[in-house]
N, C-alpha and C positions, 0 to 999 in steps of 0.2 A: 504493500500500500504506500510505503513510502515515496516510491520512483512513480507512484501514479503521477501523470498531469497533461493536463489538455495541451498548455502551452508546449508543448515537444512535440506536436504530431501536427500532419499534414491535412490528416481527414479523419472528421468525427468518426465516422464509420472505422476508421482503426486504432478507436482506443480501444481500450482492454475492457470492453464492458461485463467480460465473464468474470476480471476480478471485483469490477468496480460494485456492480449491483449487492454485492455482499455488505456494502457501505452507505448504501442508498434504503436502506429498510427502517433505520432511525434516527432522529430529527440532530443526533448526537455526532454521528457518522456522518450524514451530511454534511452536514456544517463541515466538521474537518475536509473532506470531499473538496466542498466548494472554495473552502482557503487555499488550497494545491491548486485549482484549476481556474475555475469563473472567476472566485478573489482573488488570485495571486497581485501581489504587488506588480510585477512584471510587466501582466495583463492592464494592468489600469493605464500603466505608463508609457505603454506599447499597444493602443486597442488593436485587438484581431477585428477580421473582417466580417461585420455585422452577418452576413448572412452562415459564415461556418457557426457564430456564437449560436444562432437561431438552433440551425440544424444540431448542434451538441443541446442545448438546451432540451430541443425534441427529443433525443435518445433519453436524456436522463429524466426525464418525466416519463418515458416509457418504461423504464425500470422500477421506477418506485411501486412497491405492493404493497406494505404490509402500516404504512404513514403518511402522512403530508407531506407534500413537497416544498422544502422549506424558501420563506420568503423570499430571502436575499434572490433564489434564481428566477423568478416572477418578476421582480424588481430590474434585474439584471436582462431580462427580456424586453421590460418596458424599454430599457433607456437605448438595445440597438434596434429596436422600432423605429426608433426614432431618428435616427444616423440617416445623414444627407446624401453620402457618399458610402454608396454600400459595396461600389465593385473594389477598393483596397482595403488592405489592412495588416498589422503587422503579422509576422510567425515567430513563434520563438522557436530556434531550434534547440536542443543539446542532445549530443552524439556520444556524452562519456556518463550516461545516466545521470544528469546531472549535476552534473560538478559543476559545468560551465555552459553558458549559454549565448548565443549566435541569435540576433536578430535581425530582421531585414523586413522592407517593406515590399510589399506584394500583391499584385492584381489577382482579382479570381480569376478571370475571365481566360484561357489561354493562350487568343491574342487581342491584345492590346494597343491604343496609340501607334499600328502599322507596326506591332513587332511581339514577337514569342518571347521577348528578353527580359519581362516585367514580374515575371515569375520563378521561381526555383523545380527543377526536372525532376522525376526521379532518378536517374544517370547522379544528375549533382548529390542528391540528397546520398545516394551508394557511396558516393566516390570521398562524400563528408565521410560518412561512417568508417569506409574501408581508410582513407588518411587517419584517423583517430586511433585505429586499431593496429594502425604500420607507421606511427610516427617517426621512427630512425630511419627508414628511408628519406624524411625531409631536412633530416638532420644538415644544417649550414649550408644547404642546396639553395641554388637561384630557381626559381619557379616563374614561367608564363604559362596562364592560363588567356586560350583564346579566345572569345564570346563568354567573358564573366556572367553574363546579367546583372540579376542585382548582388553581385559580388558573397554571394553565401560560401561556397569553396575557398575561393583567398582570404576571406573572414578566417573560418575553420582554419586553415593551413599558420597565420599568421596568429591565431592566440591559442590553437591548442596544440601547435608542432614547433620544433626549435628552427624553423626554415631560415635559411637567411634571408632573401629577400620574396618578395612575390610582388609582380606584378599582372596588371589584370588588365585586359585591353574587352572592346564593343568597339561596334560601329554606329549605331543608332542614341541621338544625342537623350532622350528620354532614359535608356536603358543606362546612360552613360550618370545622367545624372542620380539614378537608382543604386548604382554602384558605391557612387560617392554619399552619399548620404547610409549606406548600410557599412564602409567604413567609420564614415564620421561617429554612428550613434555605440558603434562596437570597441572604436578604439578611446572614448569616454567611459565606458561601463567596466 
Protein backbone atom coordinates (compact mmCIF):
# COMPACT_ATOMS: atom_id res chain seq x y z
CA UNK A 1 0.00 0.00 0.00
CA UNK A 2 2.75 2.19 0.60
CA UNK A 3 4.07 2.50 -3.21
CA UNK A 4 0.36 2.80 -4.10
CA UNK A 5 -0.23 6.38 -6.01
CA UNK A 6 -2.19 7.65 -8.94
CA UNK A 7 0.59 10.27 -9.55
CA UNK A 8 3.09 7.56 -11.04
CA UNK A 9 0.81 6.08 -13.66
CA UNK A 10 -0.07 6.84 -17.16
CA UNK A 11 -3.79 5.56 -17.05
CA UNK A 12 -6.24 5.02 -14.43
CA UNK A 13 -7.05 1.82 -15.82
CA UNK A 14 -3.43 0.76 -14.72
CA UNK A 15 -3.55 1.40 -11.23
CA UNK A 16 -3.45 -1.45 -9.03
CA UNK A 17 -7.10 -1.48 -8.39
CA UNK A 18 -6.81 -5.31 -7.12
CA UNK A 19 -4.63 -3.89 -4.32
CA UNK A 20 -6.24 -0.67 -3.82
CA UNK A 21 -10.00 -1.73 -3.37
CA UNK A 22 -8.91 -3.42 -0.16
CA UNK A 23 -8.49 0.21 1.18
CA UNK A 24 -11.59 1.67 -0.25
CA UNK A 25 -14.03 -0.21 2.17
CA UNK A 26 -13.46 2.34 5.11
CA UNK A 27 -13.81 5.96 5.42
CA UNK A 28 -10.31 5.38 7.49
CA UNK A 29 -8.53 3.61 4.60
CA UNK A 30 -9.79 6.03 2.30
CA UNK A 31 -8.66 8.92 3.55
CA UNK A 32 -5.19 7.41 3.79
CA UNK A 33 -5.96 6.25 -0.08
CA UNK A 34 -6.66 9.64 -1.06
CA UNK A 35 -3.50 11.51 0.65
CA UNK A 36 -1.16 9.16 -1.68
CA UNK A 37 -3.10 9.89 -4.64
CA UNK A 38 -6.02 12.74 -5.32
CA UNK A 39 -4.35 14.77 -2.18
CA UNK A 40 -0.97 14.27 -2.63
CA UNK A 41 0.90 17.57 -2.39
CA UNK A 42 2.49 16.95 -5.73
CA UNK A 43 -0.89 16.66 -7.24
CA UNK A 44 -2.10 20.18 -6.01
CA UNK A 45 1.05 21.72 -7.26
CA UNK A 46 1.37 19.91 -10.54
CA UNK A 47 -2.74 19.53 -11.43
CA UNK A 48 -3.18 16.31 -13.78
CA UNK A 49 -5.30 16.53 -16.51
CA UNK A 50 -8.90 17.04 -15.50
CA UNK A 51 -10.37 14.43 -17.54
CA UNK A 52 -7.65 11.34 -16.27
CA UNK A 53 -8.68 12.82 -12.45
CA UNK A 54 -12.41 12.28 -13.78
CA UNK A 55 -11.99 8.87 -15.02
CA UNK A 56 -9.70 7.62 -11.65
CA UNK A 57 -12.27 9.20 -9.75
CA UNK A 58 -14.90 6.97 -11.63
CA UNK A 59 -12.99 3.79 -10.91
CA UNK A 60 -12.62 4.46 -7.38
CA UNK A 61 -16.29 5.01 -6.72
CA UNK A 62 -16.76 1.86 -8.42
CA UNK A 63 -14.98 0.08 -5.87
CA UNK A 64 -16.36 1.29 -2.89
CA UNK A 65 -18.96 -1.41 -1.34
CA UNK A 66 -19.06 -1.90 1.96
CA UNK A 67 -19.02 2.74 2.87
CA UNK A 68 -19.39 6.11 1.68
CA UNK A 69 -17.29 7.60 -0.47
CA UNK A 70 -15.40 9.91 1.27
CA UNK A 71 -15.88 13.76 0.75
CA UNK A 72 -12.64 15.15 -0.13
CA UNK A 73 -13.08 12.90 -3.62
CA UNK A 74 -16.62 14.57 -4.56
CA UNK A 75 -15.02 17.66 -3.78
CA UNK A 76 -12.18 16.99 -5.74
CA UNK A 77 -14.44 16.03 -8.79
CA UNK A 78 -16.33 19.35 -8.23
CA UNK A 79 -13.34 21.57 -8.79
CA UNK A 80 -11.82 19.50 -12.23
CA UNK A 81 -15.55 20.09 -13.59
CA UNK A 82 -14.70 22.98 -13.57
CA UNK A 83 -11.18 23.38 -15.28
CA UNK A 84 -11.08 25.44 -18.50
CA UNK A 85 -8.55 23.79 -20.14
CA UNK A 86 -9.02 20.08 -19.97
CA UNK A 87 -6.87 18.76 -22.95
CA UNK A 88 -3.24 19.32 -20.58
CA UNK A 89 -2.01 18.57 -17.50
CA UNK A 90 0.67 17.47 -15.49
CA UNK A 91 2.13 13.50 -14.93
CA UNK A 92 4.15 12.68 -12.33
CA UNK A 93 6.30 10.03 -13.13
CA UNK A 94 8.68 7.83 -10.72
CA UNK A 95 10.49 4.89 -12.06
CA UNK A 96 12.50 3.92 -8.66
CA UNK A 97 9.16 3.26 -6.66
CA UNK A 98 9.25 6.23 -5.58
CA UNK A 99 12.01 7.79 -4.39
CA UNK A 100 12.16 10.32 -6.83
CA UNK A 101 9.80 11.98 -9.02
CA UNK A 102 9.80 13.25 -12.97
CA UNK A 103 7.35 15.73 -13.95
CA UNK A 104 6.29 17.06 -17.06
CA UNK A 105 3.52 18.71 -18.65
CA UNK A 106 1.36 16.81 -21.09
CA UNK A 107 -1.43 16.98 -23.69
CA UNK A 108 -4.17 14.11 -23.64
CA UNK A 109 -4.88 14.26 -26.89
CA UNK A 110 -2.16 12.26 -29.18
CA UNK A 111 -1.72 14.92 -31.42
CA UNK A 112 -1.53 18.13 -30.64
CA UNK A 113 -0.74 21.80 -31.96
CA UNK A 114 0.43 19.86 -35.43
CA UNK A 115 2.71 17.44 -33.52
CA UNK A 116 2.99 13.96 -31.43
CA UNK A 117 5.73 15.63 -29.30
CA UNK A 118 3.27 17.20 -26.55
CA UNK A 119 3.07 13.81 -24.94
CA UNK A 120 5.38 11.17 -23.34
CA UNK A 121 5.21 7.36 -25.60
CA UNK A 122 5.25 4.25 -24.05
CA UNK A 123 8.90 3.49 -25.82
CA UNK A 124 9.83 6.72 -23.46
CA UNK A 125 8.18 5.64 -20.50
CA UNK A 126 10.32 1.80 -21.02
CA UNK A 127 13.23 3.36 -21.83
CA UNK A 128 12.64 5.67 -18.29
CA UNK A 129 12.31 2.59 -16.49
CA UNK A 130 14.99 0.26 -18.27
CA UNK A 131 17.74 3.78 -17.61
CA UNK A 132 16.65 3.59 -13.95
CA UNK A 133 17.39 -0.18 -13.79
CA UNK A 134 20.90 0.15 -15.82
CA UNK A 135 22.05 3.30 -14.43
CA UNK A 136 26.13 2.47 -14.82
CA UNK A 137 25.71 2.32 -18.32
CA UNK A 138 25.14 6.29 -18.18
CA UNK A 139 27.77 6.51 -15.82
CA UNK A 140 29.92 10.05 -17.13
CA UNK A 141 28.42 9.39 -20.63
CA UNK A 142 27.52 12.30 -23.08
CA UNK A 143 23.89 11.43 -24.15
CA UNK A 144 21.72 12.98 -27.35
CA UNK A 145 18.43 12.08 -27.23
CA UNK A 146 16.64 12.95 -30.69
CA UNK A 147 12.85 14.05 -30.63
CA UNK A 148 12.96 14.67 -26.77
CA UNK A 149 9.22 15.81 -26.56
CA UNK A 150 8.49 17.09 -23.44
CA UNK A 151 11.97 16.04 -22.25
CA UNK A 152 10.75 13.11 -19.64
CA UNK A 153 13.89 10.61 -20.69
CA UNK A 154 16.75 13.56 -20.39
CA UNK A 155 14.80 14.55 -17.16
CA UNK A 156 15.11 10.69 -15.99
CA UNK A 157 18.79 10.39 -17.21
CA UNK A 158 19.96 13.73 -15.67
CA UNK A 159 18.43 13.37 -11.96
CA UNK A 160 18.32 9.61 -11.42
CA UNK A 161 21.68 8.55 -13.42
CA UNK A 162 25.33 9.84 -12.94
CA UNK A 163 25.38 10.83 -16.81
CA UNK A 164 27.55 13.52 -17.73
CA UNK A 165 25.95 15.56 -19.86
CA UNK A 166 22.48 15.14 -21.98
CA UNK A 167 21.27 16.97 -24.35
CA UNK A 168 17.94 16.85 -25.88
CA UNK A 169 17.02 18.26 -29.21
CA UNK A 170 12.98 18.67 -31.34
CA UNK A 171 12.10 20.25 -34.19
CA UNK A 172 8.69 21.63 -33.56
CA UNK A 173 8.84 25.00 -31.45
CA UNK A 174 5.65 24.15 -29.14
CA UNK A 175 7.22 20.64 -28.28
CA UNK A 176 10.57 22.76 -27.86
CA UNK A 177 9.10 24.93 -25.46
CA UNK A 178 7.45 21.65 -23.43
CA UNK A 179 10.81 20.48 -23.02
CA UNK A 180 12.15 23.52 -21.46
CA UNK A 181 9.67 24.03 -19.14
CA UNK A 182 9.79 20.09 -17.97
CA UNK A 183 13.60 20.89 -17.37
CA UNK A 184 12.96 24.05 -15.74
CA UNK A 185 10.13 22.70 -13.02
CA UNK A 186 12.56 19.36 -12.45
CA UNK A 187 15.67 20.99 -12.11
CA UNK A 188 13.90 23.25 -9.07
CA UNK A 189 12.23 20.36 -7.35
Amino acid sequence: FKNLSLLFLSNSKDFPWHIAKNYLNSVAQQQKLYDKTLGHPLGAAYPMAPDYVRKFIKCWTNQVINCDVIEEVYERLGDVMTVVNKDAGYKLYSFDGGLTHTVAMETVSMCSRGTTGLRSWNASLAFCQWAQNNQQVFRNKRVLELGCGVGLLGCVLARGTRVGHVTLTDHHTSVLEAARHTISINKTR
